[in-house]
C-alpha positions in Angstrom: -53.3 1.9 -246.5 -54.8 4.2 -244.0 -58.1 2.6 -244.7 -56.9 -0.9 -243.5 -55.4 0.2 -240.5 -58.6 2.3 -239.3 -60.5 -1.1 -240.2 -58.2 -2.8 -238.1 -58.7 -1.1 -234.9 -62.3 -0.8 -235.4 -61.8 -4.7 -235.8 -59.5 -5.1 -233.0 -57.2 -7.0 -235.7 -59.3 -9.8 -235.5 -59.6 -10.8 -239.4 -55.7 -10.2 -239.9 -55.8 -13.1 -237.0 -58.2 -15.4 -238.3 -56.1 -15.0 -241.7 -53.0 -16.0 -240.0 -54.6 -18.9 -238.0 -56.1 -20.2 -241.3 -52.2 -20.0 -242.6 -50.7 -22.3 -239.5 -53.3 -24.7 -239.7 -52.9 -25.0 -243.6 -48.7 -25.0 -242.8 -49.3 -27.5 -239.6 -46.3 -30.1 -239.8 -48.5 -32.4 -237.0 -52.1 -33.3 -236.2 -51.7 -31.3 -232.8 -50.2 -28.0 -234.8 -53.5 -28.5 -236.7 -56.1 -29.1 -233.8 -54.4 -26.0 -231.8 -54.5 -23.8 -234.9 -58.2 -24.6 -235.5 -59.1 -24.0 -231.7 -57.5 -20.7 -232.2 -59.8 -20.0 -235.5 -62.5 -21.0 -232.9 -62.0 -18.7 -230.8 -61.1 -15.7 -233.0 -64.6 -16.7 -235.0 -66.0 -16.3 -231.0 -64.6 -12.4 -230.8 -65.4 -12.0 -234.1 -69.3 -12.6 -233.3 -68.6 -10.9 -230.1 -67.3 -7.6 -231.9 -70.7 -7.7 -234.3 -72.4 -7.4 -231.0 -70.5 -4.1 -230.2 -67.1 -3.6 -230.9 -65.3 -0.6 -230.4 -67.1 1.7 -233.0 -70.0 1.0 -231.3 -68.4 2.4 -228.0 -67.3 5.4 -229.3 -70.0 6.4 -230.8 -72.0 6.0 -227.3 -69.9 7.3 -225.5 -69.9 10.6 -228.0 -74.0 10.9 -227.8 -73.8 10.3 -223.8 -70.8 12.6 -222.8 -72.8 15.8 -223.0 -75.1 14.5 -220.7 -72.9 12.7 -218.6 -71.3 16.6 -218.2 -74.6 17.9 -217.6 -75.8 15.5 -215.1 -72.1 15.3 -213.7 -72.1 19.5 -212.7 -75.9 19.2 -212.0 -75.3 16.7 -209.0 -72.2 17.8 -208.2 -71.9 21.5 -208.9 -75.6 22.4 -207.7 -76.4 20.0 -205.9 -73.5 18.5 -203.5 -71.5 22.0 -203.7 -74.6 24.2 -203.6 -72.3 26.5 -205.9 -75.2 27.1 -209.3 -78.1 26.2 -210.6 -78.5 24.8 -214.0 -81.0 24.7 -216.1 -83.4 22.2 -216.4 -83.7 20.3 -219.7 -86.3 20.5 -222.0 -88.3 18.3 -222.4 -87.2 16.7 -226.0 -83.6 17.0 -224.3 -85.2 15.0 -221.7 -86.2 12.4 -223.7 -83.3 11.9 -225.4 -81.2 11.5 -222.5 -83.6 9.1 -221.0 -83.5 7.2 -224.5 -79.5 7.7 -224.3 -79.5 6.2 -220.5 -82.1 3.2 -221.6 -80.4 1.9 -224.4 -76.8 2.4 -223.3 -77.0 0.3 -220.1 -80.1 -1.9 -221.6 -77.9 -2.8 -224.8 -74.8 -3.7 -222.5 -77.1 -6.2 -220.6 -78.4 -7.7 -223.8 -75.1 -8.5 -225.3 -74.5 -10.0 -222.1 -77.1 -12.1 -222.0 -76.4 -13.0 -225.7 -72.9 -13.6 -225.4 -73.5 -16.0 -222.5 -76.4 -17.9 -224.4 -73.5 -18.2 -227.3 -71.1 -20.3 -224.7 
């Protein structure tokens, strides 16, 4: 039980949907019932693809790998830097790396689902 619900919100709910869309168009009394229930499996199919291309598991586990250095770079600027108040550290250099990784794919992967998602419309 706990299993499906933990599925469900990593799914947003989206194949409990597309089960019950497939149930009103199989139940449709009229042509139009049918035609709006299949436009509705359309576009759950849509989010569905959508959600492979980074749903919200994806997102949390982002955000979890870039909060430490969204802290870090968040008291360096503002702390050190705009406050005058400490002086931090410097990375090293693997840490560096990583965050520069972190930074390149997190707003590079963002722009390539966009640009996917709008070649899939």
């Amino acid at each position: 039980m706990i299993w499906a619900k933990v599925f469900s919100w990593l799914t947003g709910g989206v194949v409990d949907k597309v089960i019950e869309a497939y149930a009103k168009s199989k139940d449709a009394q009229t042509e139009q019932e049918r035609i709006a229930a299949q436009v509705e499996i359309e576009q759950l199919r849509q989010r569905q693809a959508n959600l492979a291309l980074g749903g919200r598991f994806t997102s949390v586990v982002q955000f979890l790998w870039a909060a430490p250095f969204i802290a870090f770079n968040a008291k360096l600027i503002i702390w050190d830097k705009m406050l005058g108040w400490g002086v931090t550290d410097p990375l090293s250099d693997n840490l560096m790396t990583v965050q520069s990784l972190i930074v390149g794919f997190y707003f590079g992967s963002a722009a390539t689902a966009r640009v996917v998602r709008s070649f899939r419309s």
